[in-house]
N, C-alpha and C positions, 0 to 999 in steps of 0.2 A: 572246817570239815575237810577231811584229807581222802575225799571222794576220786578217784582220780583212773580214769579208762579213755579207749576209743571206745565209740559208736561206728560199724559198717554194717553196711548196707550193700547187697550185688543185686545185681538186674542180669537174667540170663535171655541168651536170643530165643533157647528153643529148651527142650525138658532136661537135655546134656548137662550135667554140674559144670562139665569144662566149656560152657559156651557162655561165660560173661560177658557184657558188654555194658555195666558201667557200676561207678560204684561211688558210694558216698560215705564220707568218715570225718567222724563231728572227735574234736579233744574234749575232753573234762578233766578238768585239775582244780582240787577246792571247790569242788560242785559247783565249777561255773563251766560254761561252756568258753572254752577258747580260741579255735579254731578248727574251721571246715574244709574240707576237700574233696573235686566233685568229677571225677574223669569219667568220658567217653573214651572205652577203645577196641580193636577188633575183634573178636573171639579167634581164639586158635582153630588152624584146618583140625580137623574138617568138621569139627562143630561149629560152624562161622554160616552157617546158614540160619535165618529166620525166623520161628513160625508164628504163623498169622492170630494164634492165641496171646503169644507171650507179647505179638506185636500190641494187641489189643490192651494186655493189661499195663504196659507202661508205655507205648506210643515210641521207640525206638525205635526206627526204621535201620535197614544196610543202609542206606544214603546217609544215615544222620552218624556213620562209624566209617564211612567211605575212606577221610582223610584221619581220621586216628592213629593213635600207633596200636601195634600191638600191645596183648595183653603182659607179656613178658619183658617188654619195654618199660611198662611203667610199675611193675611187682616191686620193683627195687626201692621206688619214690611209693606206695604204698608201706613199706615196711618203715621204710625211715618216719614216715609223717607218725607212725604207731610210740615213736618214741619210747618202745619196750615196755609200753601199759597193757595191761589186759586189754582181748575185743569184748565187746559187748554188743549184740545183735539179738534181735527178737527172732525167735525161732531159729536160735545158732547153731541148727544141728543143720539147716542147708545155707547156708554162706559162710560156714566154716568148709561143708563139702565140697563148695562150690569154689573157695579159696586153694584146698587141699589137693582136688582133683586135677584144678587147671595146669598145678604148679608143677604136680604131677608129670602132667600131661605133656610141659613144654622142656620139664626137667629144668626145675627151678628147685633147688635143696632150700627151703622154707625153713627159718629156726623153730624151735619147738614153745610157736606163742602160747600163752593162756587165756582165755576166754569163758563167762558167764552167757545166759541167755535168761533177757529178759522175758521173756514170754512164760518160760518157768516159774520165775520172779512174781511176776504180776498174778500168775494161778493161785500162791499162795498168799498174796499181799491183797487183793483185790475178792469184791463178791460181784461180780461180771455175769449177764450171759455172754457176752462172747470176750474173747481174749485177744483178738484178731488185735493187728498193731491201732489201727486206727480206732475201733471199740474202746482200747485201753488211755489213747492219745484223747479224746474227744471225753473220757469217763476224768481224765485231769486235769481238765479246762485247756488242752492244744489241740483246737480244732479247725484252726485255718492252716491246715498243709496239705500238701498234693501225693495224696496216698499214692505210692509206686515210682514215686520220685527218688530216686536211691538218697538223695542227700535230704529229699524233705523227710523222709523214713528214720535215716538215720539219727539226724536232729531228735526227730520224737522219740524214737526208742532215747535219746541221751535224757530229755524230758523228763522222760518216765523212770528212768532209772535215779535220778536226781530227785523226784517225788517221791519213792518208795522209799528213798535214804533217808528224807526229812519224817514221812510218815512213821517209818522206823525208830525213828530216833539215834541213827548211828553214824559213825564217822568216817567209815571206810569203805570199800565195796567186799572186801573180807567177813565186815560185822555184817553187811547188808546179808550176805551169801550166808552167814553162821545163822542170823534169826530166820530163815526161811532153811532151812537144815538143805543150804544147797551149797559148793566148794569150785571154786576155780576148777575147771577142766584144761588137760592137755591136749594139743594137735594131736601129738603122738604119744599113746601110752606108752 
């Protein structure tokens, strides 16, 4: 099966798209998983402040991004790790905004990637009440990972994408995306 994307996943400090501070990104090549990558680093000024929700939901403190690099430091090893496959993210309409924005932000000229969202995916693959990444992780037998963990997230969303391929019955993430009447999206139209 010539199943083949990244999985990412951003964790932001505060509601600002351009205030990342960490991100996870799983390979799939032949619907296997092959390699992950899992950085801490600092939100761009002056979205590089906090808040005590978002601390809540994934437990990143400032302290725990103190000695990181910036976010613009590591865009560059973010891209290259992508190996020019599609992203694939649940709910890719905010960590595609939130990749878009930052890059924006710090004036980072971003190539123009393609990306799927599984969360799309699974609405029409799945009969769910909820869609929520972990609802759909936990409804395919992955349910030891630590929701809001950007790399344990990202893993699942690659999980899940890998399951919907099989249950499909198809070979690529092109055929995946044709039986669910959904198409690779661009960064920029």
């Amino acid at each position: 099966m010539a199943l083949d994307f990244v999985a990412i996943d951003f964790e932001t400090a505060n509601s600002s798209p351009a205030s990342p501070c960490a991100v996870g990104m799983v390979r799939v090549q032949d619907a296997q998983i092959v390699e992950s990558l899992s950085m801490l680093f600092r939100p761009p000024s002056p979205h590089n402040w906090f808040h005590p929700g978002n601390i809540g939901v994934h437990g990143i403190r400032p302290e725990d991004v103190a000695d990181a690099p910036e976010f613009e430091e590591v865009l560059p090893e973010l891209l290259l790790f992508t190996q020019g496959l599609p992203l694939v993210a649940h709910n890719a309409s905010f960590d595609m905004g939130v990749l878009t924005k930052t890059a924006e932000h710090v004036g980072f000229d971003l190539p123009n990637l393609t990306y799927a969202c599984s969360l799309k995916l699974a609405r029409k693959t799945y009969n769910l009440e909820s869609y929520r990444l972990n609802a759909v992780a936990y409804a395919i037998g992955h349910e030891e990972f630590q929701h809001h963990d950007a790399l344990a997230d990202s893993d699942a969303c690659a999980r899940i994408m890998i399951h919907m391929a099989a249950r499909h019955e198809v070979e690529d993430l092109n055929q995946l995306l044709e039986r669910n009447k959904q198409r690779l999206l661009s960064l920029f139209v």
